[in-house]
N, C-alpha and C positions, 0 to 999 in steps of 0.2 A: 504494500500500500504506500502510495507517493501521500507523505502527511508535510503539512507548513504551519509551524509554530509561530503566529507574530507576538510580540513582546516588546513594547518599546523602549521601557526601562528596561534593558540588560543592565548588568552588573561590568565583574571584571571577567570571564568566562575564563577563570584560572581555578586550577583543582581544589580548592579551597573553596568554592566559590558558593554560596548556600540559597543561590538561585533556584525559585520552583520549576523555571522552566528547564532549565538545565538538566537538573534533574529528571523532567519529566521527560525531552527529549534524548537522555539518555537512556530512560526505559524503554522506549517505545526503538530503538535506534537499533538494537539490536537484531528485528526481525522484518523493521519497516527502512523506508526511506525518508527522512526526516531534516527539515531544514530550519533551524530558528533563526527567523528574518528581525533584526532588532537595530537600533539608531546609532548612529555614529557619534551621538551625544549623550554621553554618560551623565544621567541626572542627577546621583548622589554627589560629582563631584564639579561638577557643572564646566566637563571638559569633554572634547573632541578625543578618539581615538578612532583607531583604522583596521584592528584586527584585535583578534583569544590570543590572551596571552598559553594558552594549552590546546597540544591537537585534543579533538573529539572525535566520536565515531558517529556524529553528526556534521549538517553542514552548518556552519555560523555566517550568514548575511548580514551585514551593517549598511544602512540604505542614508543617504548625506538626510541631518538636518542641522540647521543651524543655529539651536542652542539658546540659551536665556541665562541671566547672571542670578534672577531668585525666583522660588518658588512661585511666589504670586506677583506675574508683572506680565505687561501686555503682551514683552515679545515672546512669554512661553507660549500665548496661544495661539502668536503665529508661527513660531516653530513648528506646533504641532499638528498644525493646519497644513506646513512645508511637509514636515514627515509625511504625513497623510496622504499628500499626493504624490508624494512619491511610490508607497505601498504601492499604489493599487497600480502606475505607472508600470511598475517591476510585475506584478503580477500577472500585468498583461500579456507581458513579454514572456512569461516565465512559461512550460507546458503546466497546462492546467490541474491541478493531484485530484487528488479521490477527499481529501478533509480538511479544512482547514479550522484550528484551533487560534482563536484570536483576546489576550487581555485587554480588561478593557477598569481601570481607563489607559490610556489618554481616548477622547471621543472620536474626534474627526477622523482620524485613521480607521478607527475600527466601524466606523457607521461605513467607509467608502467599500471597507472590505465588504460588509454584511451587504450590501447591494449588489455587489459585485458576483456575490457567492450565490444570492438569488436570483441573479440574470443566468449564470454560465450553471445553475443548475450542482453546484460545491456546496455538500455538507458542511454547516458552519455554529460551531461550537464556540462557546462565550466560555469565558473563565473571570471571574467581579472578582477584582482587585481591593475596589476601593467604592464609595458611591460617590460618582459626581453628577451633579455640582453640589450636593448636600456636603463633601467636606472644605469644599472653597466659602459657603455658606457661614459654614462653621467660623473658617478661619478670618475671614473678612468682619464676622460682626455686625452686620447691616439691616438688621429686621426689619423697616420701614422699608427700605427700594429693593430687600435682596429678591425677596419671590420675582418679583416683576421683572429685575436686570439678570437672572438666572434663567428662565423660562427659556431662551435660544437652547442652552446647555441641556436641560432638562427634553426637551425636545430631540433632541442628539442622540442622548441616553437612551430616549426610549425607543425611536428609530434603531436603534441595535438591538433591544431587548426583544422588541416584535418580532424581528427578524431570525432569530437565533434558533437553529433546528434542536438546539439541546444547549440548555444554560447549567455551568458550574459555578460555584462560589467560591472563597474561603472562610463563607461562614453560612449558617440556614438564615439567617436577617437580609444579608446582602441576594439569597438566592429569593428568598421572598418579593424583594423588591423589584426583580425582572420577572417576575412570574407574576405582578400584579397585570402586567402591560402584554406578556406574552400569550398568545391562543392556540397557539399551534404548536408546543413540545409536550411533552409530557416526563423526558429524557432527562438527565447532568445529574449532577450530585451537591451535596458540601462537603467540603475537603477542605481540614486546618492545614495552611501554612506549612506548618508541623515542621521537623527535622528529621537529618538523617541521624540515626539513635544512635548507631555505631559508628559512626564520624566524626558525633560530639565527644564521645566518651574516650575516643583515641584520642582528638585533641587537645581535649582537657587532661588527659592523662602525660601528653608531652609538654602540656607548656601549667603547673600548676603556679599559682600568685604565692608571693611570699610575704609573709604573716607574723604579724607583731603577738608576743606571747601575751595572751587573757584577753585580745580583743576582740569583738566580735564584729564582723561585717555584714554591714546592708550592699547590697550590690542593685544597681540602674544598668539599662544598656537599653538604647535608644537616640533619636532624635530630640537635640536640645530646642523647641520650638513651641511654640504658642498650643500646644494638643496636649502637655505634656508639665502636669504640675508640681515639679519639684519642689517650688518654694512652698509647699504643704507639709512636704518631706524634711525640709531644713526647719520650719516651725513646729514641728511633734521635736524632733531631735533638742531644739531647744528647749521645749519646755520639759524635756528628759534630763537635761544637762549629765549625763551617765559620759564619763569619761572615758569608758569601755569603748563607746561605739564609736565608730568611723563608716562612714561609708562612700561606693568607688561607687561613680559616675562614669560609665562606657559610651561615648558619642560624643557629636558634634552637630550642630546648629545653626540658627540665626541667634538665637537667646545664648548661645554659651558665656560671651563676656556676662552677659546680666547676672545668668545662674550663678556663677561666681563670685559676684558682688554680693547676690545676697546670701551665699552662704560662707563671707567671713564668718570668721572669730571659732566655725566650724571645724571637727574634724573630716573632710571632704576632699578625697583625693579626684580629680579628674582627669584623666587617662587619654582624650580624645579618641576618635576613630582607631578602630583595634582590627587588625586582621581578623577572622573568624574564628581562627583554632586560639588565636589568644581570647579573645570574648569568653571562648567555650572554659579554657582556665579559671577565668574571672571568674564567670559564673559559678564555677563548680567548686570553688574554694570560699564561697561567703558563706554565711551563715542561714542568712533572710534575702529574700529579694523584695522590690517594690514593683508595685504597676500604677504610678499616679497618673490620673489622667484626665483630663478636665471634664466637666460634667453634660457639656454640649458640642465633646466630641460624636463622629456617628460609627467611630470603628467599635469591631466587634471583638474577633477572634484576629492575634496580628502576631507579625513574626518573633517577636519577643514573648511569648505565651508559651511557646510549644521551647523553643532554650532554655527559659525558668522550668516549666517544666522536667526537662531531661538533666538538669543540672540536680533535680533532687533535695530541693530547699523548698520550705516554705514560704507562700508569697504574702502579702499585705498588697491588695487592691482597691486602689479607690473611685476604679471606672465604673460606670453605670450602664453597661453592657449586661444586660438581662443572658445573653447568652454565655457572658463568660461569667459573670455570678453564680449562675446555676452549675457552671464547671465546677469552680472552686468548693461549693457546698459539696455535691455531691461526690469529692473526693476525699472531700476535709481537707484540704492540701495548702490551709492558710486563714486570710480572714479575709471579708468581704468589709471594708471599712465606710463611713458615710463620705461622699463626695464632698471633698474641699473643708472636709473637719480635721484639723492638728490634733484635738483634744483625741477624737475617736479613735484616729492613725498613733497617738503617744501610747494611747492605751493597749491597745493590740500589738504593739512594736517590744513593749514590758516585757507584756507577758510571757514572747516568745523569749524577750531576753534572758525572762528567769526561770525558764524551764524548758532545759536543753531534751528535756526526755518527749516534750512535745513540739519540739523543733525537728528530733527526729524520726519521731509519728508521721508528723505533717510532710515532711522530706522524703518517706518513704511513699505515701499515699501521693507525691505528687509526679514521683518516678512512674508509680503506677500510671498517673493518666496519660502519663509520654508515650508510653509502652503501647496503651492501648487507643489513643485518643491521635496523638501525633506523631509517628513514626512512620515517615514516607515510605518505608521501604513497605509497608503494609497498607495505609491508606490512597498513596496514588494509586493503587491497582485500580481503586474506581473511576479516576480521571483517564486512566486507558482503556477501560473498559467504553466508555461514556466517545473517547475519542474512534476506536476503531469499531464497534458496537454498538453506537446511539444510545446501548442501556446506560444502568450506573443507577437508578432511584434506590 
């Protein structure tokens, strides 16, 4: 079977590299033919490159776009309007395959594809990244003009959703939301994020953090950015004053100078951008982990979930993510803390403090959910079932 993976956001496509489609590409690569078609402008670091840094036993395509300096600024949505046209440009040219698997977002690319898939008669599978425009929503802050100056996007959105012969997620919310607009599948799945279980466990085993004797680590890894409430984190910490703790901040941002400022006088190590296998260290060497996250985010289930997870620590969540709350309950694998409360987050942060026996309760119950909840090597099967099969419900 001739399969075409688009993906805008590639990463670094280096063995290391803990990209879903990569991965996923790599399953499927074995018995099919397989091309992940992705941008020649690297998002996270908001730079141009030109080729995988590692051969695959797939083909890697990078198709020109021209790039943007931040997140939220006009020339990314011309950019990815450039990209867009380019996609379908290439496709045209390309022989036509048997499916094409398309993330979505960014929009305009993936609505040109989804038309394009429905003209030439190409199976065309969605995989929701992310939901836009509800996370630009989010981010911008604009409840008076946002409905109304959103609606182009929103319209985009669902233009791909309608079209999609088989919708996947990386979470049941996000798969909800194109199955409100979609009439015609009944096919895809939801699929965490998740990680490779035995990749983190080897990397954290060659790269482990080293460790101040009697102190206990909170560990963060993530984007330092406006989704993401640290200084929640640094006010429970204070009102703890426990000279014990310390906690590593893994990532980088637009907020990184800010977060730093305000967590003077803190003990607050920040590490920046970490390779993956050292992340997987970090992780696996704290004690506690955190998931703060502001209370009018829309993300659900996100790649830092299924890490904390496999690292085997207890987490303290302060997202409002009905579907990852009900994760964490029903693992026990931590606490569900009230959004944007220090008091509530000081309080459950103690207790883990002071009772290492349910630190490692909660640690083990949270391996478990890795094991069985996010471990690619077991839950993509349904994303290649869903891609060369239509099934996967």
């Amino acid at each position: 079977m001739d399969i075409v993976i688009i993906s805008e956001f590639g990463e670094t496509f280096a063995r290391d590299d803990n990209d879903r489609f990569v991965y996923l590409a790599g399953m499927l690569a074995g018995q099919h033919d397989v091309e992940l078609v992705t941008s020649s402008f690297r998002h996270s670091v908001k730079a141009q490159r030109t080729e995988a840094r590692d051969s695959w036993p797939f083909t890697v395509t990078f198709l020109q776009e021209p790039g943007y300096p931040r997140n939220i600024c006009l020339q990314r949505f011309r950019s990815h309007r450039t990209w867009g046209r380019n996609v379908l440009a290439y496709l045209k040219e390309r022989k036509k395959p048997d499916v094409i698997c398309c993330a979505v977002p960014s929009l305009t690319g993936p609505l040109k594809v989804a038309k394009y898939c429905e003209k030439q008669g190409i199976r065309f599978v969605i995989d929701i990244q992310d939901l836009w425009p509800e996370a630009f929503r989010m981010a911008l802050d604009l409840p008076v003009v946002s409905s109304a100056a959103f609606m182009p996007f929103t319209r985009l959105a669902d233009g791909i959703y309608r079209r999609a012969d088989a919708v996947c997620a990386v979470s049941e919310s996000y798969r909800a939301r194109a199955l409100k607009v979609n009439r015609k599948s009944t096919a895809g799945c939801a699929v965490y994020l998740g990680a490779d279980i035995a990749a983190f466990d080897r990397y954290a085993a060659e790269h482990p953090l080293e460790r101040k004797d009697g102190e206990i680590l909170l560990g963060y890894a993530g984007t330092l950015g406006t989704s993401y409430d640290l200084p929640v984190v640094f006010s429970a910490m204070r009102k703890l004053d426990r000279k014990e703790l310390r906690m590593i901040v893994v990532g980088d941002g637009p907020l990184t100078q800010a977060f730093r400022k305000q967590a003077e006088g803190l003990e607050v190590t920040f590490t920046g951008r970490l390779p993956y296998e050292e992340l997987c260290g970090v992780l696996k060497s704290c004690d506690i982990v955190v998931n703060p996250i502001v209370g009018t985010s829309v993300a659900t289930i996100i790649n830092k979930h299924g890490d904390y997870a496999a690292s085997g620590k207890p987490v303290l969540n302060t997202q409002d993510s009905d579907e990852y709350k009900a994760l964490v309950d029903e693992y026990r694998m931590g606490f569900n803390c009230r959004n944007g409360d220090a008091e509530d987050l000081a309080e459950k942060l103690e207790k883990l403090m002071d009772d290492p026996e349910l630190r490692e309760e909660m640690g083990r119950n949270a391996r478990r959910c890795a094991e069985e909840k996010f471990d690619r090597a077991k839950t993509y099967r349904k994303l290649t079932e869903v891609i060369l099969n239509g099934s996967g419900n």
